[in-house]
Structures are given as structure tokens and as C-alpha cells.
C-alpha positions in Angstrom: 19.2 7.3 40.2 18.0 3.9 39.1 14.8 2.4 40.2 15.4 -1.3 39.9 17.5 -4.0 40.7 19.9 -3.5 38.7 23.0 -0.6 38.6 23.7 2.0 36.2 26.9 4.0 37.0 25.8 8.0 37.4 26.4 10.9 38.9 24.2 13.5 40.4 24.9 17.1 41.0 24.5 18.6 44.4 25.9 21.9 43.5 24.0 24.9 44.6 22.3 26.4 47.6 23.2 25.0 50.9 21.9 26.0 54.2 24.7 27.4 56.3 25.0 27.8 59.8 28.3 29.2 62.1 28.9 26.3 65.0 32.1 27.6 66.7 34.6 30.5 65.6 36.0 33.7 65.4 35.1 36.6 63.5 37.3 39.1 61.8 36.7 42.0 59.3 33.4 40.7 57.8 31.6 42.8 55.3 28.8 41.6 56.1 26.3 40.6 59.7 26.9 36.7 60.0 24.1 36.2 61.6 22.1 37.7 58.2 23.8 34.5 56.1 21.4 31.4 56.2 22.9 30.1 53.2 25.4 29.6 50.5 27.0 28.5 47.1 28.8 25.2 46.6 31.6 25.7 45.4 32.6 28.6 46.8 34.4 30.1 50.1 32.0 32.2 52.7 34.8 34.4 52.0 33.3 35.4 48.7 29.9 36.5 50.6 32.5 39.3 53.0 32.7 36.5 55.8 35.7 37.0 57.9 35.4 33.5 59.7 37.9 31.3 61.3 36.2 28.1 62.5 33.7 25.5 61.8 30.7 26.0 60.2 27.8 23.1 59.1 26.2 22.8 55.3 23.2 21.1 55.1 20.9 20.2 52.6 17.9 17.7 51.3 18.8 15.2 48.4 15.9 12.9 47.2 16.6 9.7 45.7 14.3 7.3 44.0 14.1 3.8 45.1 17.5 2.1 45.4 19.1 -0.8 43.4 20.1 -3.5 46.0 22.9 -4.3 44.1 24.2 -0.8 43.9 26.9 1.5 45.8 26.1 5.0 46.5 28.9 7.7 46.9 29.5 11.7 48.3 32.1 13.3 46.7 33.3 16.5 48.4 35.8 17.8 45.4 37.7 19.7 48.3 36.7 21.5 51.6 39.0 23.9 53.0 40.4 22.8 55.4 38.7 19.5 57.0 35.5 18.3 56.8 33.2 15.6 59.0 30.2 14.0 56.3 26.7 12.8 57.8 24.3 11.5 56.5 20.6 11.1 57.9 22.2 11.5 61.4 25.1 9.0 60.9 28.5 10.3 61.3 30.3 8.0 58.4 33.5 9.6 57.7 36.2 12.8 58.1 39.2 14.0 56.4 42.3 16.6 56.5 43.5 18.7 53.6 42.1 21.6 51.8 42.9 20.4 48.1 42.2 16.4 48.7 38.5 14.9 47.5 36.2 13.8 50.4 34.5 10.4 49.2 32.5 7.9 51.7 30.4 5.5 51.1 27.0 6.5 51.9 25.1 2.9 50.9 24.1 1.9 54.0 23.1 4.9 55.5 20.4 6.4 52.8 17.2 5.7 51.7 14.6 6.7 49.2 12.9 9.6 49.1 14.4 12.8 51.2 18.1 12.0 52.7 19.7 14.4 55.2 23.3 15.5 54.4 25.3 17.6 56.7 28.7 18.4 55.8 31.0 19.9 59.1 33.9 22.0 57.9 36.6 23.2 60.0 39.1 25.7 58.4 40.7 27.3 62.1 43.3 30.3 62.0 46.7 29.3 63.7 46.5 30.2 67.2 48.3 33.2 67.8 51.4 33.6 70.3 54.9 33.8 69.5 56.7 32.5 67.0 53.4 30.8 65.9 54.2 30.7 62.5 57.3 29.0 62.8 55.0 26.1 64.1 52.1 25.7 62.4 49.7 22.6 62.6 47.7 23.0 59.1 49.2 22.1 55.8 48.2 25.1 53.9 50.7 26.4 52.2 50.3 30.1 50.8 47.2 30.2 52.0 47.4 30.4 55.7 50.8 31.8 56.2 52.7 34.2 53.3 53.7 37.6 52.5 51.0 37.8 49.8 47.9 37.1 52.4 46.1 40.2 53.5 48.5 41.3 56.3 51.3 39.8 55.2 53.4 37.3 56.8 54.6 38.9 59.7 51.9 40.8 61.4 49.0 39.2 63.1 46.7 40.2 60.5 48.2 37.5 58.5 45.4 35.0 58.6 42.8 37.6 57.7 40.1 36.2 55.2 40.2 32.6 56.1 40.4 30.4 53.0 37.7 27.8 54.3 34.6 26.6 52.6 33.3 23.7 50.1 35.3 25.0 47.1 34.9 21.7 45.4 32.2 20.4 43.3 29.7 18.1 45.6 28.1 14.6 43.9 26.3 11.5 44.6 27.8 8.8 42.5 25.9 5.7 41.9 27.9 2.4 41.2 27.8 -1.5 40.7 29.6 -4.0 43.3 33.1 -2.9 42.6 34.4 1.0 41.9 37.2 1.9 40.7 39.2 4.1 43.2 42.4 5.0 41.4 43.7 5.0 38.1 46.9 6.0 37.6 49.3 5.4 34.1 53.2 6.1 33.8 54.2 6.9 30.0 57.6 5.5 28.6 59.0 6.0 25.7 61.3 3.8 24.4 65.0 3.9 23.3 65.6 3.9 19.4 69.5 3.2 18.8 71.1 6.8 18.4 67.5 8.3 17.1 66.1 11.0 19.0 62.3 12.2 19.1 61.1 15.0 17.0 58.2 16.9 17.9 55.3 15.8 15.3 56.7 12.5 14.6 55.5 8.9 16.3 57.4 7.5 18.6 57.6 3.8 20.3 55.4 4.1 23.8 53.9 2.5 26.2 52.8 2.8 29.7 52.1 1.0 32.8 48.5 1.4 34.4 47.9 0.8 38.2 44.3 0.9 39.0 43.0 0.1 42.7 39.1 -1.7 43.0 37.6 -2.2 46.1 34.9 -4.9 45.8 31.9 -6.1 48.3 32.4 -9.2 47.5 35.0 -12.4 45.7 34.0 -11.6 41.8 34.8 -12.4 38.4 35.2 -8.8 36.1 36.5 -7.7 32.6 38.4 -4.6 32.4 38.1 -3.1 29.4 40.3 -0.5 28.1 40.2 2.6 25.8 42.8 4.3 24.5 41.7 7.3 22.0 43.9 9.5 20.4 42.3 13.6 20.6 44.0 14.4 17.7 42.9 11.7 15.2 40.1 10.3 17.3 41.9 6.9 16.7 40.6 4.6 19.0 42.8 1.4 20.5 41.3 -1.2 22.6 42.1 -4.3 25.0 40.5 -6.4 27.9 42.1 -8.1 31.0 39.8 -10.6 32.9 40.6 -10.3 36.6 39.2 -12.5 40.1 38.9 -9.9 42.3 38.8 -10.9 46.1 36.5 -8.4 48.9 37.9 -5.3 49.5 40.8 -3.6 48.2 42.6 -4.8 45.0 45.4 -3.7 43.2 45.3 -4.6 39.2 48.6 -3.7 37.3 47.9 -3.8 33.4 50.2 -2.2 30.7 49.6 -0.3 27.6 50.9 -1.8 24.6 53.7 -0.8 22.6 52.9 1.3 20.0 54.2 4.2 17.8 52.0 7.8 19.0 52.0 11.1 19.1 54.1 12.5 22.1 53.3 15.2 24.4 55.5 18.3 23.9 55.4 21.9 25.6 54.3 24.4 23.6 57.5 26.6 22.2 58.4 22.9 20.9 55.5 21.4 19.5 52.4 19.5 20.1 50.7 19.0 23.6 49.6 15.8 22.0 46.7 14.2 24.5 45.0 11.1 25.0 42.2 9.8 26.9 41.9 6.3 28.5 39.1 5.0 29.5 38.6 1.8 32.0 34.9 0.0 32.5 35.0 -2.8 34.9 32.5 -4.7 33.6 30.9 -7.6 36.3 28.4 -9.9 34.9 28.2 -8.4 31.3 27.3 -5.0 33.2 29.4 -2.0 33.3 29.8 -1.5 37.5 32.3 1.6 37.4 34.0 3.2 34.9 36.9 6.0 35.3 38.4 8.2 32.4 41.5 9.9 32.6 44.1 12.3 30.1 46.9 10.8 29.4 50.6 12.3 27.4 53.6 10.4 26.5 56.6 12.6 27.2 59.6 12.3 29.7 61.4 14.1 32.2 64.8 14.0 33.2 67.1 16.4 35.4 70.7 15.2 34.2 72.5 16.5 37.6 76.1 16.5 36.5 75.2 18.2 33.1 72.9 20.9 35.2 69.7 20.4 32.4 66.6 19.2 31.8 66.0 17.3 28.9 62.1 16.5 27.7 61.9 13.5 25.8 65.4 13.6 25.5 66.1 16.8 24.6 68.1 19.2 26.4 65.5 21.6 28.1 66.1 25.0 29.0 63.1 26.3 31.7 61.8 30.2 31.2 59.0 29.8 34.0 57.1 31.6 37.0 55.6 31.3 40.4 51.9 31.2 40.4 49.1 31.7 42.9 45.6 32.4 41.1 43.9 33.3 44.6 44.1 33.5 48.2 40.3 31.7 47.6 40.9 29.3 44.9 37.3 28.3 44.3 36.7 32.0 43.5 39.0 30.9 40.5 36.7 30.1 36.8 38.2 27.7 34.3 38.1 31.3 32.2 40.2 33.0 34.6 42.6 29.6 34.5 42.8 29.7 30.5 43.3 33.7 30.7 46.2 33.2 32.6 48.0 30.5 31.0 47.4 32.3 27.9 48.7 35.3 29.6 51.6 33.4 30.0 52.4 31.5 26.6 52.4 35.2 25.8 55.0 35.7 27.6 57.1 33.0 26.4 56.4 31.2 30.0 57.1 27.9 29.2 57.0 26.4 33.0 54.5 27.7 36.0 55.2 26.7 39.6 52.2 26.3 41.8 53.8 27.8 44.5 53.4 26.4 48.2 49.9 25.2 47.2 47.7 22.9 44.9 45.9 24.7 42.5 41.5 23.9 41.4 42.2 20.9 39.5 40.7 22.3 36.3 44.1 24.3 36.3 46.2 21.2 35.6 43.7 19.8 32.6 44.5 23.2 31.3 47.8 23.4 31.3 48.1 19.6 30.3 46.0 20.9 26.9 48.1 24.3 26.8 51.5 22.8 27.0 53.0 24.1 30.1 55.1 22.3 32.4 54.3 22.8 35.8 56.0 22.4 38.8 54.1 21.6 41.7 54.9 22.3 45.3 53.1 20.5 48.3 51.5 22.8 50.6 54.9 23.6 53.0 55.6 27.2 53.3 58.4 28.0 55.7 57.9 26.6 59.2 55.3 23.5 60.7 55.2 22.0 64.2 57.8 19.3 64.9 55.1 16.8 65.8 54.3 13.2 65.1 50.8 14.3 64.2 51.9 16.7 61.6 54.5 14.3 60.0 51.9 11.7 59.8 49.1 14.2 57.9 51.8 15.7 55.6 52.6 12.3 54.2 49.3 11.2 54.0 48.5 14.6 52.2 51.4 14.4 49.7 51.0 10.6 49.0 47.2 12.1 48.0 48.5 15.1 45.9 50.5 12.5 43.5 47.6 10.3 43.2 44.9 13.2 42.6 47.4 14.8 39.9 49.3 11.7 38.9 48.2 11.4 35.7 49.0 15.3 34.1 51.4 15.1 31.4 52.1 18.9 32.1 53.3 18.2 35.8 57.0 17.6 35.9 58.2 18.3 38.8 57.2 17.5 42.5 58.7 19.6 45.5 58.1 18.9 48.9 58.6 22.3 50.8 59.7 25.9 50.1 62.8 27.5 52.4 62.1 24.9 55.2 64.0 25.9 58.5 66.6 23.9 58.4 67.3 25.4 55.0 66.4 29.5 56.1 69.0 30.7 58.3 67.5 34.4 57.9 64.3 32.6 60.2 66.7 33.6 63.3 66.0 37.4 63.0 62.1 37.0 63.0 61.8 33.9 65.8 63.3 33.8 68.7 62.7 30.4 69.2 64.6 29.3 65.7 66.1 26.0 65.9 68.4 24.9 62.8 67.4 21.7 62.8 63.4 22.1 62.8 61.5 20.2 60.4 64.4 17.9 59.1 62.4 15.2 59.6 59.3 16.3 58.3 60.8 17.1 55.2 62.8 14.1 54.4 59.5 12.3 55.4 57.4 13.9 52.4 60.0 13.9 50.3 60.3 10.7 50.3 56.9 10.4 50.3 56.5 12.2 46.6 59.6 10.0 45.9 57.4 6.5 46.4 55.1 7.4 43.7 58.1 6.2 41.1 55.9 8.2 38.7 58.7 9.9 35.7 58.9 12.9 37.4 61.5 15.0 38.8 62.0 15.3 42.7 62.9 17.4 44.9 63.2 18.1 48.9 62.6 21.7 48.6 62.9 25.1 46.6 66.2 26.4 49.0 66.6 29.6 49.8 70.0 29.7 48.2 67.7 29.4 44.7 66.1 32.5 45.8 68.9 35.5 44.8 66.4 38.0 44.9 69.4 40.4 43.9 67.9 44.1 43.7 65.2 43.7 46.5 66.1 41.7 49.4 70.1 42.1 49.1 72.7 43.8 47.1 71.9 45.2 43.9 69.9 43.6 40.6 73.6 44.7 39.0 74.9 41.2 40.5 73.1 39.1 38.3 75.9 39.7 36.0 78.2 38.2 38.0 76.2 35.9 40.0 77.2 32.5 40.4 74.0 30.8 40.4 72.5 27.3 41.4 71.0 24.9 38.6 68.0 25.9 39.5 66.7 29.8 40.0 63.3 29.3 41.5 62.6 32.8 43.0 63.6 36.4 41.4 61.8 39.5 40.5 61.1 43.0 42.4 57.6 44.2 43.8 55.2 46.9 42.0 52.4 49.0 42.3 49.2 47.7 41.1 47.3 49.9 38.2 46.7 53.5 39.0 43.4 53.5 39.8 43.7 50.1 42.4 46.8 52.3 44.4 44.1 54.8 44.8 41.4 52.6 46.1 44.0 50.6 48.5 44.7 54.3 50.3 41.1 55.0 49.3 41.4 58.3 47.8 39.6 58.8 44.2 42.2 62.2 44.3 45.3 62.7 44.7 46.4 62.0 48.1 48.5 64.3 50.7 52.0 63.7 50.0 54.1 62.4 51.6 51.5 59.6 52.7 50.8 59.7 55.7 51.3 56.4 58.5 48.0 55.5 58.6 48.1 55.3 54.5 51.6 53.5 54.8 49.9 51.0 57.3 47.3 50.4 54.9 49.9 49.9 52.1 51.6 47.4 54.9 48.6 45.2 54.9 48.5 44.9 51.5 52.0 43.6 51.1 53.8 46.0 50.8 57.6 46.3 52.0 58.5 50.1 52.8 62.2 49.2 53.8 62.9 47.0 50.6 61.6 49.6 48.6 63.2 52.7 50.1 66.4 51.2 51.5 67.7 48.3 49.1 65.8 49.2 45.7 66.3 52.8 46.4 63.4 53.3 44.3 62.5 57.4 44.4 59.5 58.5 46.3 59.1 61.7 44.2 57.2 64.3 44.7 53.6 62.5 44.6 52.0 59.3 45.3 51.4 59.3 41.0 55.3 59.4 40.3 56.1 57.1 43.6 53.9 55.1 41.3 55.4 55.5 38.4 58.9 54.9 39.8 57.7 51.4 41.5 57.0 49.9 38.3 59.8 51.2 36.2 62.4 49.6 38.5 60.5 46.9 38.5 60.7 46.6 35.0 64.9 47.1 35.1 64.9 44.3 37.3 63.1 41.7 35.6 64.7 42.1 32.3 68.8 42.4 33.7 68.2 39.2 35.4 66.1 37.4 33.3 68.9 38.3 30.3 71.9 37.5 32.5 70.4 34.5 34.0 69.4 33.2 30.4 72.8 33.9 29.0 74.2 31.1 31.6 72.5 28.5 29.9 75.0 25.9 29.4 77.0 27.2 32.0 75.1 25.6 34.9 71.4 27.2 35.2 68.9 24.9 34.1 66.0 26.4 35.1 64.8 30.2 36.1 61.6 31.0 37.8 60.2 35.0 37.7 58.2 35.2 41.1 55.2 36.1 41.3 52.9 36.1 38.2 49.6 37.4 38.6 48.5 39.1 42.4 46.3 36.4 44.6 44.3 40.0 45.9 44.0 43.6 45.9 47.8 44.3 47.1 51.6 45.5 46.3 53.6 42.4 45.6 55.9 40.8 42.9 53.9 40.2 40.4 53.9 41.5 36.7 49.8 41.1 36.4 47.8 42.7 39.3 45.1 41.2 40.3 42.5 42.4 37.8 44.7 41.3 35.1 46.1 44.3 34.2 49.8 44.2 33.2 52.6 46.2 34.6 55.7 47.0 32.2 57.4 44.5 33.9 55.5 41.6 31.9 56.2 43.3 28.6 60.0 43.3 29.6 59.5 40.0 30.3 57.9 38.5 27.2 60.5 39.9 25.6 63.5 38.7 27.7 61.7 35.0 27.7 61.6 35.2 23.9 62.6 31.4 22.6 65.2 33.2 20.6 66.9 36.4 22.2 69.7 39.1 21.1 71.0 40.1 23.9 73.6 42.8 24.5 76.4 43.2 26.9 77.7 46.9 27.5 78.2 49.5 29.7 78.3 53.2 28.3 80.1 54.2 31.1 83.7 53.0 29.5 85.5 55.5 28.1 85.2 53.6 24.6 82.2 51.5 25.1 82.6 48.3 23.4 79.5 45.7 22.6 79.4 42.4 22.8 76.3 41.0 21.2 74.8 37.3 21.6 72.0 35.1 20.4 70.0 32.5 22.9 68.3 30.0 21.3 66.1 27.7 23.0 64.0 26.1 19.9 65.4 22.9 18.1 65.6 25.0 14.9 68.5 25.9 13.3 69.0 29.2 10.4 71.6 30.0 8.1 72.2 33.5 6.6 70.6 35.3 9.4 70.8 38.8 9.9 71.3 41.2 13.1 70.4 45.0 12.4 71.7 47.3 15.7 70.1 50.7 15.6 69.8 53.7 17.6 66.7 54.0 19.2 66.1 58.1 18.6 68.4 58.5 15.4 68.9 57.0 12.4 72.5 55.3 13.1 72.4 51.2 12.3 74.5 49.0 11.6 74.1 45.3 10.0 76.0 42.2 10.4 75.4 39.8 7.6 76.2 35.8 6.9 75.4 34.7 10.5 74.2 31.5 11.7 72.1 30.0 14.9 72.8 26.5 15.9 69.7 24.7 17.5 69.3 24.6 21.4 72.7 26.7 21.8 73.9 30.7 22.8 76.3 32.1 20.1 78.7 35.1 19.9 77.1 37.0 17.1 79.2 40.5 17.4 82.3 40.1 20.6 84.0 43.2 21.8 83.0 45.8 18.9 83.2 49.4 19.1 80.0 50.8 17.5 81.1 54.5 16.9 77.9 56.4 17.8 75.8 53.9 19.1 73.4 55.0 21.8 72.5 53.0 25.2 69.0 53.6 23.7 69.2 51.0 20.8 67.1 48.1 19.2 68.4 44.5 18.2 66.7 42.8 15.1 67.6 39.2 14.1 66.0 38.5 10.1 66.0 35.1 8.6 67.3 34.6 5.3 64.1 35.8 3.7 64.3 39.1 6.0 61.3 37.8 8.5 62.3 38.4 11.8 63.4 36.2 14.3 63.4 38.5 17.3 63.8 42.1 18.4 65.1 42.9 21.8 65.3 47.2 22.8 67.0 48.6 26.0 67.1 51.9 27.5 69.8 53.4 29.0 68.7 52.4 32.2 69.0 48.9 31.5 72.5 48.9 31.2 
């Protein structure tokens, strides 16, 4: 920190060891003695140390500090704290905040001196008290994390709140600072209209933005604002200044980016995730006294309702996405591990990710904002909440926070205020008794509104309704329906649960040998708590046990696999025809368990993912026929999602185990469109085991697409 009277704007690190004490709780399955932990890692969950805690526990440390400016401002930044947290410093109690996801910055000016400074950091992260229908009306806004059927127990036993989420999982700094800080800098793109023209990725187009940026000041002062515009993929550099009379306390400065032709921000499978960063110094007395960089993309977002699409930057948009939730303990989640996954995902052909019922380590969205990927980002509302003033009041003030903390991710798209709220879930009046149809009306229209008042581009929406949810094959009916499904615009929910790799199914039941078979209740229990659903499995998937635990296995993730490509194809092949958007559910497993997702939670895939990269290719063959006719005829169609077009193409249909093809020549693929490529054929000899191959005019190939006779 500086030493004399005058500022410098910094940042000091208090990452690291913190002393750690329990204050008042309730202990669960801990690994480990509590009384043995004296200490522990910020960032990080005591969680990650086999605490089982549910409660509030103190962090202290010492920070020295070198003699103070007296014209500076001194900061502590909590980057999150699971799920509130009361700051004090040198015995003064200065401030306290609610949500697990939102930063924790005071003012700690007046209460610090040099040399050693005492801070102590209360965090509170309580379990739901239990009784019934408790979950119908919780009190904290935690999404996934508190309350969901991929938590250890599950959502429905009272082992659901197992593993408590709490701890500083945020980065902790003191942040040094002139007489006026900058406390939020937000920019909204725009892109302007050019007669009939339309964008094309890797072309300039006219921009500009408007820039909102709140100050708080100590005192009536003259400043410059400077800002920096640089361009990350030429380094080019544009620069402007506004003079502005602030008054003391709070100001709001609106400033504009000027028009100019850039680079615009596209996702991936389209073209460039072109980035910039700006850059604002507030400069008082010739002296820089804060200064606040931020990423920036030019792109839009529209949902065209009556036409049931998306369009990015124009252009009609169709959405190959799924849900995602990294971890049940999100600061146990590394940049690495982020990166890994989205790149998982682009190999996929993911070209959306729903944060689902949370907010993700904000490293995630800088990611994905550099990566392409749209994102669709839930607020922390997972099924039922308390009809209370009090939790109204901290859900808005929670989702007004979420759009400012994220506002400025080009890769975010889409804000959604809560997923199969009450009002919405009729099937809640089988599992509470105390079900009203009407619950939480209020509170949703309140945040929705709420992520409405940003006026930020992006897309808005009350909630992800259960009607979006078919889940066809595993909660009702059969995956079969899919092909004749009438579906919403938006599918934001489908898929089938799996076992995890071999050798995890073994350590779950914890056997290292094959088990006794069938398994017996105490194994089935254990199975229970880690998610999974016996009567789904056996009594609506009719998925066969077999004659071991290996080909129950076996048989999990095969129909797994059926699933996800039949109704990834079928939903695909309404594009055009009302589905805008289709979400697989769930990506990667948040812990050791049986669930949805086509990535366990060690990263290994199932053979559901490879079904699904290929189903979510940009361009797909896909066939329609059932060998079950007497004379099986084939219908045969392309799905093109890329803004490319090709003449002369080429599809090649071939038996799988035999050497029967046959080739359709002179074939062409309009941009952005599904074509008829081969309608109502009979293909003497052709087997339900076959292969489709689109070539390019040069013989490349486009895309290959293989079924089974299963899949039919």
C-alpha cells in the first residue's frame, strides 16, 4: 500500500490460510473431527476439508498495512461467501450481505490503521429447517445447491442438504483507491441497421454502445473519465474522455461508445467470438483515483415470438444446448476444469449451456465469452420458496445483483428467473400436502421483472416451465413420442439418467468385486442417495436389470444413449416448425452419483455424449424409418444449421455389417434450412444397422450420422 499522501489504485491479495473456528451449527457426515480444523483455504468450501457443517462459522486473519494515504479509500472484497456473511474489522462490525454468488465489498477506511489490522469475516450458510413440506418453502436463494435431485440425497429425502455448500469460495482483497471509485460499469452493444444488408461473421459492422458507470465520491469534485477501447484481435486501440462534476455520494455517469465499424461477437459453429476490452480511469486532479476494466462483444439477441427463433445478430439461430452444473461446491471448480468442460462441449457441437438454477464462479462466464458459447443463465429459484415479504425483497435484490455482476458477458443471452415454480408444477401436489396453486406468483413476477429492468439486449424469461420439460422415456410415456411430440418453442429439459464409469458404480456400493446380485436394499439405498431413481428406471424406462450389477450397468447407459440421440434427431428435425431452442439435461455430474448427465463426474464420458456430438452435428443426415413395415421405406433428410450453402453434394447410405450402399448424386444444401434429400424410398436390402455420409463436391465429408437397429 502507499506510504504517503498521495493514492495509487492497488490491490492486495488476502488469499490463503485463515484461522477457522465453528460458532453455532449442526454437524452431519464429516470425514473428519471438527474440532481438529483450526484453519482453512480461501477460496474454498470446509466442504472440501470432509466438513459436514450447516451453520456459522468465523475466519479470521492479520493484514498489515503500511502507513495510510489520507487521501485514500480502502476496500474488502469478499468475491462470494456461501451463503451470507457479516465483515469486521479491528472489532467494528461495518457491514453484512445475502447471496452466495454476490461480491461482499465495504469500506473499511475508517476503521483500519497501519501496522497489524484485525479482520473477521462471519459466514452463515444454515440448512433449511426440516419439517414438512419444507422444501416447498424455503428461505435461502440457492438454487441447485440447497434443494435438487442431484444433491447427495436427492431432493426428496431428508438427506437432501447433506454437504452444505457454505464457505468463502471467492477470492478475498484489499483494494486501495483515490476519493472517488468506480462501483459499476456496465455497456450495452448495438449494432446498427444497414438498409437490407445483413452481418456476416468476419466482416465489420456499424456499432456502438451505451456505457453506464456508477461513482460514489467523498466529496463535490471535478474528474476526467477516460476511456479505452482495445480490440484483442488487432490490439487496436480507440480512445475518448468525458469531463464530469461529480457531487458526494453516489453518481450515475451515462457516456456512449462511438459509432464505429468492428469486429462482432459470434458463437463458435458461426464464426468469431470477437472480444474487446474497455477500460475506464477516473482521473481527479491529474491522478488516476480508480480504474475498472471490463470485456466487452458486439452481437445481439432476439427471440422473434411469432416466428418461434432466435436470431443472433440477425440471423435466424437454431439453439443445440445443455444444462450445466460444474459442482455441488463451486469454488472446488479450477479455471482448468471450466475450459475442460466447455471444450468438452464445443466437441459436442454444444452451442448453448444453461447454468441451471444457479450462478456459476465467474471465471466460467469469461470463458465461455472467449469460447463462443451462449449461455443461458437462470437465477437461483429451484421449485418452491416461502411466500414472504422478506424473501421477495432478497430475491430482487439478488437478481438486480446477478445482472449487474454478469452484465457485461457477450456470451450471456438469456436471463430466466425461476425453474418449474409452483404455480407452474402441478405434479408438486403428489409430494406436498400443503401445495397451493398459486404459491410464488408473486415472487416470480417480482424477479422477473426485476431481470426485466436491466433493459440490457437480452432475452427474458419468467421461468423454464415444466411443460418445456417432456422428459419423454423417463418420467412419462415412452422416448418413441418424440416423434410425434408437439413441442413448445423452447425444449429446456430432456435426456435419461446413467450409470457412472465402472469402476465409480463399484465404489458407490463399495465393492472392488463383483457384488451379490440382485443388490441388495442397503446397496439400493446407497444408490438412492446418490440420485438414483429405481422406479424411473425399472418401471417407465424398462431398462433390464440382467443378470449382474456389470450388465445392469451396461444396460443403463445404452438406453441412455437410444434416448438422447431419438430425441435430439426428432427435436432437431422441427426446426422451422416451431422449436427454437433444445436443451440436453444434464451435462457433466456435480458429485459422485447416478443422474442425467453424459459426463460423470471425473470426466469420463458415457456413450450417451458420443450419440450426442453426433446428433448436435451443425449439419446432420438424419433418417426416418421403421423396419418393422412390411416394405420398409426411408425417408432421408439434411439439417443445416451453418450459414453455408453446397452444391453437388453427395449422400452415400450403407449397410453397416455388409457391403450394400447406395449413392445419391447432384444434391444441394441451402444455408440455415432442413431439406428432403431421399422421401419415401424403398432401399432393397438395407439394414437398420446402416451409416449416412454427406461429401462435398470435392468428396470431403460433410457429416456421417450411424444407427443401430435399436434406434429406430
Amino acid at each position: 500500500m502507499q506510504e504517503d499522501n498521495s493514492w495509487i489504485v492497488t490491490e492486495k491479495s488476502l488469499n490463503g490460510v485463515w484461522q477457522f473456528q465453528l460458532v453455532n451449527g449442526e454437524q452431519g457426515r464429516s470425514d473428519i473431527e471438527p474440532s481438529a480444523i483450526s484453519s482453512m483455504i480461501v477460496p474454498g468450501h470446509w466442504k472440501t476439508v470432509g466438513l459436514d457443517y450447516a451453520g456459522t462459522v468465523k475466519y479470521s486473519r492479520q493484514v498489515e498495512l503500511a502507513p495510510l494515504s489520507a487521501n485514500s479509500r480502502y476496500w474488502l472484497i469478499v468475491g462470494a461467501a456461501d451463503y451470507a456473511s457479516d465483515i469486521t474489522v479491528n472489532n467494528q462490525v461495518l457491514s453484512r450481505q445475502e447471496g452466495y454468488f454476490l461480491p461482499h465489498r465495504t469500506e473499511i477506511t475508517s476503521a483500519i490503521f497501519a501496522g497489524d489490522n484485525q479482520v473477521d469475516i462471519l459466514v452463515h450458510s444454515p440448512n433449511e429447517p426440516l419439517g414438512e413440506d419444507w422444501s416447498l418453502n424455503k428461505h435461502l436463494i440457492k438454487g441447485v445447491l440447497n434443494h435438487h435431485d442431484t444433491r447427495p440425497g436427492g431432493a426428496w429425502s431428508d438427506h437432501g442438504q447433506d454437504w452444505n455448500s457454505g464457505g468463502i469460495w471467492g477470492d478475498v482483497s484489499i483494494r486501495q483507491t483515490g476519493p472517488v471509485v468506480i462501483n459499476q460499469l456496465a455497456i450495452v452493444p448495438q449494432l446498427l441497421e444497414q438498409n437490407a444488408r445483413l452481418p456476416k461473421p468476419g466482416r465489420r459492422w456499424p456499432t456502438a454502445a451505451d456505457i453506464t458507470i456508477e461513482l460514489n465520491s467523498l466529496q463535490p469534485i471535478a474528474t476526467e473519465l477516460t476511456f479505452t477501447l482495445t480490440e484483442r484481435e488487432t490490439g487496436e486501440v480507440e480512445q475518448w474522455t468525458s469531463r464530469q462534476q461529480l457531487e458526494i455520494g453516489d453518481n450515475t455517469v451515462l457516456a456512449t461508445v462511438p459509432i464505429k465499424d468492428r469486429l462482432l461477437w459470434w458463437p463458435w459453429d458461426w464464426g468469431k467470438p470477437n472480444l474487446y476490452d474497455l477500460r475506464v480511469d477516473v482521473v481527479v486532479a491529474g491522478q488516476v483515483s480508480d480504474q475498472h476494466t471490463t470485456s466487452a462483444g458486439f452481437r445481439q439477441i432476439v427471440l422473434d415470438s411469432d416466428e418461434k427463433k432466435f436470431r443472433i445478430n440477425s440471423h435466424p439461430y437454431f439453439i443445440r444446448g445443455t444444462n450445466y452444473i460444474a459442482s455441488q461446491w463451486l469454488g472446488e471448480v479450477s479455471p482448468k476444469q471450466y475450459q475442460a468442460d466447455l471444450g468438452l462441449m464445443k466437441e459436442a457441437n454444444i452451442n448453448s449451456v444453461r447454468v441451471h438454477a444457479h450462478v456459476a464462479g465467474r471465471v466460467f462466464y469469461d470463458l465461455a465469452d472467449e469460447q463462443g458459447i451462449l449461455v443461458w443463465q437462470d437465477f437461483p429459484l429451484q421449485w418452491g420458496y416461502a411466500d414472504t415479504p422478506q424473501l421477495k425483497n432478497a430475491a430482487t435484490k439478488q437478481a438486480k445483483a446477478m445482472t449487474q455482476l454478469l452484465s457485461n458477458h457477450p456470451s450471456i443471452v438469456i436471463w430466466c428467473g425461476h425453474n418449474e415454480p409452483p404455480w407452474d408444477a402441478s405434479w408438486m401436489q403428489y409430494k406436498y400436502s400443503s401445495y397451493r396453486p398459486e404459491q410464488n406468483v408473486v415472487l416470480t413476477d417480482e424477479v422477473y421483472q426485476t431481470l426485466r429492468d436491466a433493459k440490457d439486449g437480452r432475452v427474458v424469461r419468467k421461468a423454464s416451465y415444466t411443460h418445456e420439460h417432456p422428459w419423454l422415456g423417463w418420467y412419462s410415456g415412452s422416448y418413441r413420442d418424440y416423434a410425434d411430440f408437439s413441442p413448445p418453442m423452447i425444449v429446456s429439459e430432456f435426456g435419461a439418467q446413467a450409470m457412472p464409469n465402472w469402476l465409480m458404480v463399484q465404489s458407490l456400493i463399495g465393492s472392488s468385486s463383483p457384488p451379490p446380485w440382485p443388490l441388495s436394499e442397503e446397496a439400493l439405498a446407497t444408490l438412492a442417495y446418490h440420485n438414483y431413481q429405481s422406479h424411473e428406471t425399472l418401471n417407465i424406462a424398462h431398462i433390464q436389470q440382467g443378470e449382474s450389477l456389470s450388465q445392469f450397468w451396461n444396460n443403463s447407459q445404452e438406453y441412455q444413449r437410444v434416448v438422447t440421440k431419438f430425441a435430439a434427431e426428432h427435436l432437431r428435425l422441427r426446426k422451422d416448425k416451431g422449436i427454437a431452442a433444445i436443451y440436453q439435461f444434464m451435462f457433466v455430474d456435480s458429485w459422485p452419483a447416478i443422474t442425467w448427465s453424459v459426463v460423470d463426474v471425473e470426466r469420463q464420458v458415457k456413450p450417451a455424449y458420443t450419440e450426442l456430438a453426433i446428433a448436435y452435428q451443425p449439419v446432420l443426415p438424419v433418417v426416418v424409418f421403421n423396419p418393422r413395415d412390411l416394405v420398409p421405406k426411408v425417408t432421408i433428410m439434411a439439417i443445416n444449421d451453418t450459414l453455408q450453402a453446397w452444391d453437388n453434394i453427395s449422400l452415400v447410405v450403407r449397410n453397416r455389417y455388409g457391403k450394400e450402399q447406395w449413392r445419391f448424386e447432384g444434391l444441394t444444401l441451402a444455408p440455415n434450412q432442413i431439406q428432403i434429400l431421399v422421401e419415401n424410398k424403398v432401399l432393397a436390402g438395407l439394414s437398420a444397422a446402416m451409416e449416412i455420409v454427406l461429401l462435398d463436391s470435392s468428396g470431403e465429408v460433410l457429416a456421417v450420422n450411424q444407427y443401430r437397429a435399436e434406434d429406430f
